[in-house]
C-alpha positions in Angstrom: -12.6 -25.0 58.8 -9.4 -24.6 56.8 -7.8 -21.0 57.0 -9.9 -18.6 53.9 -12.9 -19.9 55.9 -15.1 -18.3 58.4 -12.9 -19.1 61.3 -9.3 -19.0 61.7 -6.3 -16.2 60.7 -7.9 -14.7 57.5 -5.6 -15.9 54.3 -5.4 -12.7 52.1 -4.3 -13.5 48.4 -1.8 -12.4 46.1 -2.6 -11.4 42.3 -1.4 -15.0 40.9 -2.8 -17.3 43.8 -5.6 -18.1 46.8 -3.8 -21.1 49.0 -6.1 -23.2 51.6 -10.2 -23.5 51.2 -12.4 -20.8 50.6 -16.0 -20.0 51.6 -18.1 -18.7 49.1 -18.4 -15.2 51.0 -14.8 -14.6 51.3 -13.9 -15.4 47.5 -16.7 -13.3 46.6 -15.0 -10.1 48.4 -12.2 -10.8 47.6 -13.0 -10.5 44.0 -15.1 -7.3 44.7 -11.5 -6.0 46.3 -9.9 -6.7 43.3 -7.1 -8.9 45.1 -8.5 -12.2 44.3 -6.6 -13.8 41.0 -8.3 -14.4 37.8 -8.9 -17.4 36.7 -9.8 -16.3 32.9 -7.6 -17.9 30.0 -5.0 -15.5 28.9 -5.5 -14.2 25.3 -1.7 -14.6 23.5 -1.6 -11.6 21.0 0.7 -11.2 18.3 1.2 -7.4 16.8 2.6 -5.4 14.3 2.8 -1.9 15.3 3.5 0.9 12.3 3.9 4.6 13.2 3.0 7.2 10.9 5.6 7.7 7.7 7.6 10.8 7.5 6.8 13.3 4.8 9.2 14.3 2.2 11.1 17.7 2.0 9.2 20.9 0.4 11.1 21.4 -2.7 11.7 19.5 -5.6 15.1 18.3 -5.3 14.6 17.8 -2.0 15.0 14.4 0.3 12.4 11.8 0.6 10.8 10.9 4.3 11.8 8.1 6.7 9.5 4.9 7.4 7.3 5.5 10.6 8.8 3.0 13.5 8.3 -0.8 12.9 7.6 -3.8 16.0 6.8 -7.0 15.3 6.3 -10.0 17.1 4.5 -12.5 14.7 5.8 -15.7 13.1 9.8 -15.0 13.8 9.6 -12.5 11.0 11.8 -9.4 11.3 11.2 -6.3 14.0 12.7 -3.0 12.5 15.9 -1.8 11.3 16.5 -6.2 11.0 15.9 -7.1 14.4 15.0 -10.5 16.3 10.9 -10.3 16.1 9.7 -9.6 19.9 7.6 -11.4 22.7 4.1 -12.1 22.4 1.6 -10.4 24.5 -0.2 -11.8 27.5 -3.5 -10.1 27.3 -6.1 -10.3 30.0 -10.1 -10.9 29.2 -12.2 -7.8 30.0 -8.8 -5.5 30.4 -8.5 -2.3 28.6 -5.7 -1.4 26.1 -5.0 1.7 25.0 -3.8 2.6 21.5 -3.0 5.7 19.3 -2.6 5.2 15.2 0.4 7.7 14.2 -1.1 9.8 11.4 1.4 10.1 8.5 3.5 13.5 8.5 2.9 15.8 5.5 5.3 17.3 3.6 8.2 18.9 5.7 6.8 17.3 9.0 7.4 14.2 11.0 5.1 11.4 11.1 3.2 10.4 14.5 3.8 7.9 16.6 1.8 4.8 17.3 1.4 3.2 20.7 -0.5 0.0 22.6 0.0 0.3 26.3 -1.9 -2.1 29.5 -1.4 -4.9 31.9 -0.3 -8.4 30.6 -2.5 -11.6 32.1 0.8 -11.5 35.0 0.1 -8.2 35.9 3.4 -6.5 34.1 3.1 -3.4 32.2 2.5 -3.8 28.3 4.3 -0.2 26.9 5.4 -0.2 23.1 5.6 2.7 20.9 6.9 2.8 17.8 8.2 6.0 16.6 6.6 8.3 13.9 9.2 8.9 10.8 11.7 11.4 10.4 11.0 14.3 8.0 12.9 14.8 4.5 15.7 17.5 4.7 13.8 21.1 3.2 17.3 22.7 2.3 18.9 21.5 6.0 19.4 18.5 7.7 16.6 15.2 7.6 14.7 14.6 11.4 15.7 11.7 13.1 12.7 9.2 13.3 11.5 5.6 13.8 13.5 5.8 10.2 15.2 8.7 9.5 14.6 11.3 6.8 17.1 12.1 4.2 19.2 15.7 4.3 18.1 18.6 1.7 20.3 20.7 -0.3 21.6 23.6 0.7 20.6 25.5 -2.8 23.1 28.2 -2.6 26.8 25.9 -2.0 26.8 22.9 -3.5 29.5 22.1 -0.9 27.8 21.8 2.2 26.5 18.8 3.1 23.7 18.3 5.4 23.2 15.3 7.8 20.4 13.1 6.9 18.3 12.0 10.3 19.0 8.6 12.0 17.0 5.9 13.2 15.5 4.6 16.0 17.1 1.1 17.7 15.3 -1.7 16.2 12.3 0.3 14.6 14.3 1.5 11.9 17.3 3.1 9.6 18.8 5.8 8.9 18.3 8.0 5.4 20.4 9.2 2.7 22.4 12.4 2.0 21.6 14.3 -0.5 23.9 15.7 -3.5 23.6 19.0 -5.2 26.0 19.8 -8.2 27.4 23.6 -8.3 26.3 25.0 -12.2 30.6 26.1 -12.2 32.1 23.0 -10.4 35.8 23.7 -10.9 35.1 27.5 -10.3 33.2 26.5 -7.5 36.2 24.1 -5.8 38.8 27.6 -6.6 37.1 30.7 -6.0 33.9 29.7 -3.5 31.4 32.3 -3.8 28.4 32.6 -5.8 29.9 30.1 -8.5 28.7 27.2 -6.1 25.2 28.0 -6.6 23.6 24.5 -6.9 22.1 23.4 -10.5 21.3 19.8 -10.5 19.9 18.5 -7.2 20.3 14.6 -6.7 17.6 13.8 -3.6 18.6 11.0 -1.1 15.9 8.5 0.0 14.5 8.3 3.8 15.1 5.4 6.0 13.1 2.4 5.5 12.3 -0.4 8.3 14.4 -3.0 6.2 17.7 -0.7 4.9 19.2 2.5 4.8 18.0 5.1 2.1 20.3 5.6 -0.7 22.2 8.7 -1.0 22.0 11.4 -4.2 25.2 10.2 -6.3 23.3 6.8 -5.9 20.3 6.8 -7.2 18.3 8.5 -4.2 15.7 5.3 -3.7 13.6 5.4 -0.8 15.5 2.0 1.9 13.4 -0.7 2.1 10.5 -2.1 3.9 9.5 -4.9 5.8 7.2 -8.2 4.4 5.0 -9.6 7.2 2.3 -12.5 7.1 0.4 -11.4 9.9 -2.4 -11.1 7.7 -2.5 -14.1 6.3 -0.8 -13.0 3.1 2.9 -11.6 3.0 2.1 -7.3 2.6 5.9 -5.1 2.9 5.0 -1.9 4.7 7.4 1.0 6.0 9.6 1.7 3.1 11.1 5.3 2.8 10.4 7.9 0.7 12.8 8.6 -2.3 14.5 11.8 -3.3 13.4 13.8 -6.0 15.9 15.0 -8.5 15.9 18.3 -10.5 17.2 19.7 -13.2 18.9 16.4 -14.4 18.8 14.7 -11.0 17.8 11.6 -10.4 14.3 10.5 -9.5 14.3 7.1 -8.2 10.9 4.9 -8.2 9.4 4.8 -4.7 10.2 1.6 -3.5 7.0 -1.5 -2.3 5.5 0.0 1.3 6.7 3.7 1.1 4.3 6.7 0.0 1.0 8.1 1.6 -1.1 4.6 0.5 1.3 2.4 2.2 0.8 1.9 6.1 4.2 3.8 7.5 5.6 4.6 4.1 8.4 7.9 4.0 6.8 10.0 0.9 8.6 11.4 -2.1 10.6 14.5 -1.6 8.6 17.3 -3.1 5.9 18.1 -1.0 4.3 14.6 -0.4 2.9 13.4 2.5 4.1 9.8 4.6 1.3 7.0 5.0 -0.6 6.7 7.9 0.3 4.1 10.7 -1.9 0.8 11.5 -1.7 -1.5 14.6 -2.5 -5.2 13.4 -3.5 -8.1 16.4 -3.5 -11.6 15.7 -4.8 -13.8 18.2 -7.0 -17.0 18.8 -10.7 -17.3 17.2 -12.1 -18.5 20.4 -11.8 -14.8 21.9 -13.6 -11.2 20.3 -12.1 -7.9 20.1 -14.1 -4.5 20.5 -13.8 -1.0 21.0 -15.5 0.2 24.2 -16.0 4.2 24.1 -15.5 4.4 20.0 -12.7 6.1 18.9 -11.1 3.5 16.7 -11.3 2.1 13.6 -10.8 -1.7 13.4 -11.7 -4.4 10.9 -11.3 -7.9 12.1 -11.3 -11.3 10.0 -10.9 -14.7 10.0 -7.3 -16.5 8.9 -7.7 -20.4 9.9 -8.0 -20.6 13.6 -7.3 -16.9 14.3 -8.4 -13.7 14.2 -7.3 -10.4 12.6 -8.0 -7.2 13.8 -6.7 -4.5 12.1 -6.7 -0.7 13.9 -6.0 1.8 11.2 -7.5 5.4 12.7 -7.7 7.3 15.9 -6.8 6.8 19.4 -9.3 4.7 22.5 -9.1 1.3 23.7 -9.8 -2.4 23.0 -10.8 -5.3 24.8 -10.7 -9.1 24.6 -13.9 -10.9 26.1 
């Protein structure tokens, strides 16, 4: 018999292959060992993964929060901050994943992050997070985040400018800076002091997955969001939060995606809260998703020949069978 038979130099396998003849026995224990290769169908996965939105700063006046961190590899259609869309996954059949939905921050606080991590159908480590959105700027500087949150005002000198928070590399922008007008501006620019006491506050917007938030002297809109089909019908999610203005500042309309309803949306500056992240899967109709152990919640639908499940709560595994 040929070697992987009964007699002859035992042929151990590697995780992708089983050269020569095998008895029945010996491929049996070899798949109780867990060495012998699977010989399932790999399940190709397309995702979009959203963090959790930034929330806006405390005061009125104050900066609006960044988008929650953006990844997308469906249909060529932009990954954050404008990036190439990535790489499919390579999902196994009966394999756990594990993922986490990024809760939204609320005002003053960061949003959450949202992850999917496992092993691909070629044994490789699947390990994507996508980062929870920076904070608008309560008086001080905005938090760096998948987007970043816009700066506050520093209510008592109009002339200090605070940073606004950055982005992450391809999940997101950066936001805006805020603007605050001294009540005495040319007393203010000569004698410092108490006469730049800020009167009118002019909010900046938070970092959005598609552009940068605009600045106070320019409006203060929340940046952009990103449109993706995945679905089955183009939805833009992960738009910042815009500034609130005060006292004759501006308040720019929150831009499509951003807000506590969207999924990854920076909220409004003023105490509002950033939307919630989601993780979205599409992949062939010939395979079922489910959630063994609970934990999640997942709503799955039909879009031509594939299937759409869509994770929008808590943190536990899925499967393919």
């Amino acid at each position: 018999m040929a070697n992987g038979g009964f007699i002859g130099k035992r042929t151990v396998p590697s995780p992708t292959s089983a050269s020569a003849v095998w008895g029945l026995n010996e491929a049996y224990n070899a798949i109780l060992d867990g060495i012998y290769p699977s010989l399932s169908t790999p399940v190709l996965t397309n995702f979009l993964i959203i963090a959790g939105g930034g929330g806006g700063g405390q005061d009125d006046g104050e900066g609006g929060g960044g988008a929650g961190g953006y990844l997308n590899s469906y249909g060529s259609e932009a990954s954050g901050e404008n990036s190439a869309s990535l790489s499919a996954l390579s999902c196994e059949l009966n394999n756990l994943y594990a993922v986490t939905i990024g809760a939204g921050g609320a005002y003053n606080s960061n949003g959450s992050n949202s992850s999917l991590s496992g092993t691909a159908s070629d044994l490789s480590s699947i390990s994507l997070t996508a980062i929870g959105g920076g904070r608008g700027g309560n008086g001080g500087d905005g938090s760096l985040g998948g987007s970043g949150g816009a700066s506050g005002i520093d209510p008592s000198n109009a002339n200090i400018v605070r940073a606004a928070g950055a982005g992450t590399s391809n999940q997101g922008f950066a936001g805006g800076v805020s603007d605050g007008i001294a009540a005495n501006p040319s007393l203010c620019n000569s004698m410092g002091g108490n006469f730049c006491i800020v009167s009118t506050y002019k909010g900046a917007g938070g970092g959005g997955a598609g552009a940068v938030g605009a600045s106070g002297p320019n409006n203060g809109a929340g940046g952009a969001g990103l449109a993706s089909s995945i679905t089955g019908t183009s939805i833009t999610r992960a738009a910042g939060g815009s500034g609130r203005g005060k006292q004759n500042g501006n308040s720019a309309a929150m831009p499509t995606g951003s807000g506590s309803s969207s999924s990854g949306g920076g909220g409004q500056g003023g105490q509002n809260s950033g939307g919630n992240g989601i993780i979205i899967l599409r992949y062939s109709s010939l395979f079922s998703l489910s959630n063994p152990g609970g934990g999640l919640t997942i709503s799955t639908a039909t879009v031509g020949s594939d299937k759409v499940s869509s994770i929008t709560a808590g943190s536990g595994n899925f499967q393919f069978s």
